[in-house]
KETITI-874694 format. One record per residue (C-alpha): z, y negated, x negated; residue in three letters; residue number from 1. Coordinates in steps of 0.1 Angstrom, whole numbers. Each point is the difference from the previous one (the first is absolute). Example, Ala and Ser with C-alpha at 12.3 -4.5 7.8 and 13.67 -1.06 7.14 Angstrom:
2
      w      v      u  residuo  num
     78     45   -123      Ala    1
     -7    -34    -14      Ser    2
//
This chain:
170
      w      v      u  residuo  num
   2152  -1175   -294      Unk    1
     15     -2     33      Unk    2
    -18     11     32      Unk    3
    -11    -30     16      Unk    4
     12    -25    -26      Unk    5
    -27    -26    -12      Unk    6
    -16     11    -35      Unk    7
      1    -36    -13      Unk    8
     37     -1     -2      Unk    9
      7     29    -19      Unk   10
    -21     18    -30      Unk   11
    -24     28      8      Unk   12
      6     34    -15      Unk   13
    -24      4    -30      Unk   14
     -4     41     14      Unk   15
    -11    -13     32      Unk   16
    -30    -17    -13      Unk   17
     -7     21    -27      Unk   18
     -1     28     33      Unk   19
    -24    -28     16      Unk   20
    -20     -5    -31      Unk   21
      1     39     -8      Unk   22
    -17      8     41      Unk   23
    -17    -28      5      Unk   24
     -7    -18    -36      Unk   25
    -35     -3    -22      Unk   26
     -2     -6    -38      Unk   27
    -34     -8    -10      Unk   28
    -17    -10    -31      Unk   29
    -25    -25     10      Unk   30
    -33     -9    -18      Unk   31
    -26    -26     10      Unk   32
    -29    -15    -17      Unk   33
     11    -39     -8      Unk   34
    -27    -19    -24      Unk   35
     22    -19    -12      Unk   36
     22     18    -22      Unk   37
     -5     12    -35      Unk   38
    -11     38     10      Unk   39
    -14    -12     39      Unk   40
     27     19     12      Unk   41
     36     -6     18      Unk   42
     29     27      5      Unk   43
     26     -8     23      Unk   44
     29     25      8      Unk   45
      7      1     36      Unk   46
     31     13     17      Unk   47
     -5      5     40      Unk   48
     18     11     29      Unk   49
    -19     -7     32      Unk   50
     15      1     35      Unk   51
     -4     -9     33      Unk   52
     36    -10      3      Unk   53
     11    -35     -1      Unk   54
     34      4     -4      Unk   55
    -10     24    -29      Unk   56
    -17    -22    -14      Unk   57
     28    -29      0      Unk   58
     23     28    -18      Unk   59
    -24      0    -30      Unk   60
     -6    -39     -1      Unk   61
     43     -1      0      Unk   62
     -1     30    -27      Unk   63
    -24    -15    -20      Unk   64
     22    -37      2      Unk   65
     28     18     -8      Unk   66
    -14     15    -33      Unk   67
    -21    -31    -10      Unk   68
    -32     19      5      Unk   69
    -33    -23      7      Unk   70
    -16     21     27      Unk   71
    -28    -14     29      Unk   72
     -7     17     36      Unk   73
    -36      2     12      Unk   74
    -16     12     30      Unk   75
    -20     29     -4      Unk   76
    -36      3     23      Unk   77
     19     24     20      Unk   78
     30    -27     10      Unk   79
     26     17    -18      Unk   80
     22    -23    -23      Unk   81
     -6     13    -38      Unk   82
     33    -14    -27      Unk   83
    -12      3    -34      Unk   84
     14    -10    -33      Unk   85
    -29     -5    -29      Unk   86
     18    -20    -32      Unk   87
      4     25    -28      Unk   88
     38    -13     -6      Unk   89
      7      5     39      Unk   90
    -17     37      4      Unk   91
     25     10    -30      Unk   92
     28    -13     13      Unk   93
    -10     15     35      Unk   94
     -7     33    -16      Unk   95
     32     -3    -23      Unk   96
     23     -1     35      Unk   97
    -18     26     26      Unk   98
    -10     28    -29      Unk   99
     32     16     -5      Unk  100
     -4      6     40      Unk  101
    -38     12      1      Unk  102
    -10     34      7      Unk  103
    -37      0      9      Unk  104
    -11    -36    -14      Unk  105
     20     13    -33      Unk  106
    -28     12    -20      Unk  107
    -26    -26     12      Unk  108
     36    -29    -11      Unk  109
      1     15    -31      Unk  110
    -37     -5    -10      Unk  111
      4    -38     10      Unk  112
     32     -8    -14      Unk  113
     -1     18    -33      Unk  114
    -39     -2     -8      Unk  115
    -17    -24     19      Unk  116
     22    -31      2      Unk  117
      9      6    -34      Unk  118
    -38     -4    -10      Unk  119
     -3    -32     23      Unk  120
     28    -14    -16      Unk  121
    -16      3    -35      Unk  122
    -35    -15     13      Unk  123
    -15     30     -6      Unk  124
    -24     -6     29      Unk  125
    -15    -24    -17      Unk  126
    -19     21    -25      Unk  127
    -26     29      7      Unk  128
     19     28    -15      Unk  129
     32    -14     21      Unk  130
    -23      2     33      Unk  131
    -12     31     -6      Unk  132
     33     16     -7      Unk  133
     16    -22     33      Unk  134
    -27     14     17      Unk  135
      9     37     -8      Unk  136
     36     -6     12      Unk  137
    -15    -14     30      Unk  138
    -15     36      5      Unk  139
     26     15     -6      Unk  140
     21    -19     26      Unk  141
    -30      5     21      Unk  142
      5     42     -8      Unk  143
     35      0     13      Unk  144
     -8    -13     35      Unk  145
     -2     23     28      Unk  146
    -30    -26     15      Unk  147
    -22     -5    -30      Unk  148
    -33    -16      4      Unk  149
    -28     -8    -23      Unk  150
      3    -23    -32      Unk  151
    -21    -26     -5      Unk  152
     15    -12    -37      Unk  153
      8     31    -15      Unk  154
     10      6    -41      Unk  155
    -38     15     -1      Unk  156
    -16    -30     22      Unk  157
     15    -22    -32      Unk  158
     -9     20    -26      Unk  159
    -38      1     10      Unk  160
      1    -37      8      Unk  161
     14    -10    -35      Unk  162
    -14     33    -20      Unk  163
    -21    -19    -24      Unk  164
     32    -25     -6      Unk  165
     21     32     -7      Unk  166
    -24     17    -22      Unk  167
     -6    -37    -23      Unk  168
    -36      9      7      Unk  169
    -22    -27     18      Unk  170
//
């Protein structure tokens, strides 16, 4: 990419945002009480860069065109602009280009790409064992982050709740 040469008109570098996504990036395994699914529970893969930078921001949105990723931008409370790429099918793909790039969001890649969305994929969140076991790799992406902060749906939160469902005993 040239120095001054609008992004839209040519393609951007795969390294450069893996660098972006690698400094500035956030891979988290979210978990929130929802009624009305089969286990009252959703997981959602989330894939986040946030930045105060608008034309940062337009370099994902043209990245993410370019590669056919479904991605959304939302304000955060603090008035930064958050881009964010949730689809199972769209966080592979994502992962599949910037990984070979990663150096500190490699470990935390590789627990999404290779055991999480693999599980998602296979509707394993839809059981109890397949929540408690998402909710373990959750930790464990949780384990690998230099900012970690309390769990509220952890592998042992679900294995209380649904300990009389695990055991066959009522």
């Amino acid at each position: 990419m040239k120095v001054n040469e609008p992004y839209e008109e040519q393609a951007i570098p795969i390294p450069y945002v893996a660098g972006v996504f690698d400094g500035m990036g956030s891979i988290i395994l979210a978990i929130q009480e929802k009624k009305r699914t089969g286990v009252g529970y959703q997981v959602q893969p989330w894939l986040r860069i946030t930045t105060n930078s608008e034309p940062l921001a337009g370099l994902l949105d043209e990245f993410a065109l370019q590669h056919g990723l479904r991605h959304q931008f939302n304000e955060t409370e603090a008035g930064s602009i958050r881009w964010q790429i949730q689809a199972v099918e769209d966080c592979e793909r994502f992962l599949d280009l910037v990984m070979p790039y990663l150096v500190k969001e490699y470990e935390r890649a590789e627990i999404m790409r290779n055991d999480i969305l693999p599980l998602l994929k296979d509707q394993d969140h839809h059981t109890k064992q397949g929540m408690i076991r998402l909710a373990g790799l959750g930790g464990e992406l949780t384990a690998t982050r230099n900012r970690q902060r309390e769990r509220k749906y952890t592998e042992d939160y679900f294995r209380e709740l649904w300990e009389d469902d695990l055991t066959g005993t009522s």
